[in-house]
C-alpha positions in Angstrom: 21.8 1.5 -6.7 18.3 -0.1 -7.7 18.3 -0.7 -11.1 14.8 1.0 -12.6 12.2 -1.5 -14.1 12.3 -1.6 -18.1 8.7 -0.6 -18.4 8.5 2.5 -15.3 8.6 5.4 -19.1 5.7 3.5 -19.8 3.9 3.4 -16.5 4.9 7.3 -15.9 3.6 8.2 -19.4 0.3 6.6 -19.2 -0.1 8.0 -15.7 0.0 11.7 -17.0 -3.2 13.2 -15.8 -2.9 15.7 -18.9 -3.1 12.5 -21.5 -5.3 9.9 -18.8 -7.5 11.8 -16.4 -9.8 9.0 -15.9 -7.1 6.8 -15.0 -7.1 8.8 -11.1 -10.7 8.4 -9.3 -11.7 8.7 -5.5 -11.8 5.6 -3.1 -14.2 5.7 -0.1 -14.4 2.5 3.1 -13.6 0.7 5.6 -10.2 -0.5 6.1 -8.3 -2.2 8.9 -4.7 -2.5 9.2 -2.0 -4.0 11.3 1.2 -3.1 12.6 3.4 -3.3 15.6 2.1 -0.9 18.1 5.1 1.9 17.4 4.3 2.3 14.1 0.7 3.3 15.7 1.8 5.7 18.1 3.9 9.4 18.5 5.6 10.4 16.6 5.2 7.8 13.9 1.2 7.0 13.3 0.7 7.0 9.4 3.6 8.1 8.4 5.1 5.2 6.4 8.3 4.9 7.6 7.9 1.2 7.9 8.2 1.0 4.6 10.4 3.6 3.8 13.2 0.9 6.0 12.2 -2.2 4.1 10.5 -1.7 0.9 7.2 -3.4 -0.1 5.3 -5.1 -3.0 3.8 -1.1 -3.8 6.7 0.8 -2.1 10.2 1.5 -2.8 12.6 0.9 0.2 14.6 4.6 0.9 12.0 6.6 -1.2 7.8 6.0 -0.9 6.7 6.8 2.4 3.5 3.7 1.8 0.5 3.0 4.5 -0.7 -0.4 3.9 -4.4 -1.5 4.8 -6.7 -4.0 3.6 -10.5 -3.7 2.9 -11.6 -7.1 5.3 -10.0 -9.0 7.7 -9.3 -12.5 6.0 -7.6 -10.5 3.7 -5.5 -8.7 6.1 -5.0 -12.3 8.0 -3.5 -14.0 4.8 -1.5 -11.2 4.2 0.1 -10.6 7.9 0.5 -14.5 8.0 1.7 -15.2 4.1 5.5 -15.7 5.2 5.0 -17.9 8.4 2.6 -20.3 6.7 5.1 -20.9 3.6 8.4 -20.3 5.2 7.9 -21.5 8.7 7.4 -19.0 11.7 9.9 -17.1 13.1 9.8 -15.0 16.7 9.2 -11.9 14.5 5.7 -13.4 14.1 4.7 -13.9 17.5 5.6 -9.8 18.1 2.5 -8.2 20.0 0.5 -6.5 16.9 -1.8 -3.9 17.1 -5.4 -4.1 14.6 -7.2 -1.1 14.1 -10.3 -0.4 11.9 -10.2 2.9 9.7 -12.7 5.1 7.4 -10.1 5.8 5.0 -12.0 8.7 1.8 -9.0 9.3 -0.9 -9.4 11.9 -3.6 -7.3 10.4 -6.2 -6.1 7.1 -6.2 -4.9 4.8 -9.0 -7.6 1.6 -8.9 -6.0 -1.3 -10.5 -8.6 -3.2 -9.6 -10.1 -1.9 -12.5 -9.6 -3.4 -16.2 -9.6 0.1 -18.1 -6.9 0.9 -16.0 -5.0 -2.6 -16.3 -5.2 -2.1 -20.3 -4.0 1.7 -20.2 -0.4 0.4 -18.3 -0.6 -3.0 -20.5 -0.5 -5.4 -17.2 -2.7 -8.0 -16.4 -4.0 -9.0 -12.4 -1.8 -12.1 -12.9 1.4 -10.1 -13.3 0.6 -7.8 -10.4 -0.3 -11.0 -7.7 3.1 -13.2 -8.9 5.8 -10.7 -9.0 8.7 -11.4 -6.5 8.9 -8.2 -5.2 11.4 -9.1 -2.2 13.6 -11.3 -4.7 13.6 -8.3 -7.3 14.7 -6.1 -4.3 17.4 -8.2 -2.8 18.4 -8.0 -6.2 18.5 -4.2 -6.6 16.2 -4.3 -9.2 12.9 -2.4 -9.2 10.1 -4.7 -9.1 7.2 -4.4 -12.1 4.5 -3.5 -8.8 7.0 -1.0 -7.5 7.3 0.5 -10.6 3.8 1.2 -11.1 3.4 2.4 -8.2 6.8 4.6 -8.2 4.8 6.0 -11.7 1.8 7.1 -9.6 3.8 8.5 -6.7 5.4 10.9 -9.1 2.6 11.5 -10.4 1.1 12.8 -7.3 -1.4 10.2 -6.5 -2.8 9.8 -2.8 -2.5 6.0 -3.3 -3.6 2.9 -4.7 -6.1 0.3 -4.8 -4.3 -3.4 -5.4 -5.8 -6.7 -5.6 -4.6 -8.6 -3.0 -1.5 -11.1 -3.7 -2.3 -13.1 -0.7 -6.1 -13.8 -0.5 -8.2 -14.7 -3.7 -10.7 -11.4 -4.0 -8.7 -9.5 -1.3 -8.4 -5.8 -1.9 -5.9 -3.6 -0.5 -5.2 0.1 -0.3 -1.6 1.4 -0.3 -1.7 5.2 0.8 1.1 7.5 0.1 0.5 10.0 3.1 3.5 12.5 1.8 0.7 13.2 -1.2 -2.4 13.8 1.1 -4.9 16.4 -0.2 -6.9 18.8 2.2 -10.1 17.3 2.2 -9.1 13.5 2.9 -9.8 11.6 5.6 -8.5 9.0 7.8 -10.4 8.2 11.0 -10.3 5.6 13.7 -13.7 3.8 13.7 -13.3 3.1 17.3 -10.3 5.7 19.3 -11.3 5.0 22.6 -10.7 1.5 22.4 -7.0 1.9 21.8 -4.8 2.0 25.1 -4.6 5.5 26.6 -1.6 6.4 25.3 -2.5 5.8 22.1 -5.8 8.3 22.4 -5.5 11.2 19.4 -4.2 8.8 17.1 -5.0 11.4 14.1 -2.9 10.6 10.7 
């Protein structure tokens, strides 16, 4: 059983909307993403079960359904190609990979791109872009960046914006779509160029 990280009380407290309201705000743009082409199609779209099998850097494996995007390409590049570059590439790298461009419009998201919010949990960006999350997982531990974002999943947030570990500036979004709110939305910015049995791909 994953062992919960020391500080999640912490997180979860400061995360109650009750006590911190200001600490939930809406996120609006352009995001593209990248994924094998069955996590793009029936029945699984943007469902994050991806991550729900493996786990993530702001997702914990066997619980967070987690949709991960970034906000411009280079950033998405260095992050698809992070392991291959300092590991060495493997075949799992050279899988066909499906890019699509979305107009993603959250109600209430988590920004941690934000220093009031960085101050409220008592983190800095520096401990959010070097935490090992795999090694903390292998491990059974929960990782510091899973356990904020574990906090804000309980808490009933549609997601969260991240700076990017990856590429210097980067900003990603990592949506929880079990938490969606009527009124989101998550379009395609170009449908008909996916293949045609892809068309209707509507999260």
């Amino acid at each position: 059983m994953t062992t919960a990280h020391k500080d999640f009380p912490h997180f979860f407290a400061t995360l109650d909307p009750s006590a911190h309201p200001g600490l939930f705000t809406s996120w609006k743009g352009d995001v593209v993403r990248q994924a094998l082409p069955r996590w793009l199609s029936t029945p699984f779209r943007l469902t994050g079960l991806g991550s729900v099998l493996k786990g993530g850097r702001w997702s914990v494996r066997g619980l967070m359904p987690t949709v991960y995007a970034s906000t411009d390409p280079a950033t998405l590049a260095d992050e698809a190609n992070y392991k291959g570059l300092k590991y060495g590439w493997t075949p799992a790298d050279f899988l066909t990979q499906l890019r699509i461009g979305m107009h993603w419009e959250l109600q209430r998201v988590v920004d941690l791109t934000l220093p009031a919010t960085l101050a409220a949990l008592k983190v800095c960006t520096a401990d959010l872009m070097t935490c090992d999350w795999e090694a903390e997982q292998i491990a059974d531990r929960e990782a510091l960046t899973q356990a904020i974002a574990r906090a804000a999943f309980e808490r009933l947030a549609e997601g969260l914006v991240v700076p990017s570990a990856r590429h210097p500036g980067g900003v990603n979004i990592a949506y929880f779509p079990s938490h969606r709110l009527n009124g989101t939305l998550l379009e395609l910015l170009n449908p008909d160029a996916l293949p045609p049995d892809m068309h209707g791909l509507d999260p």
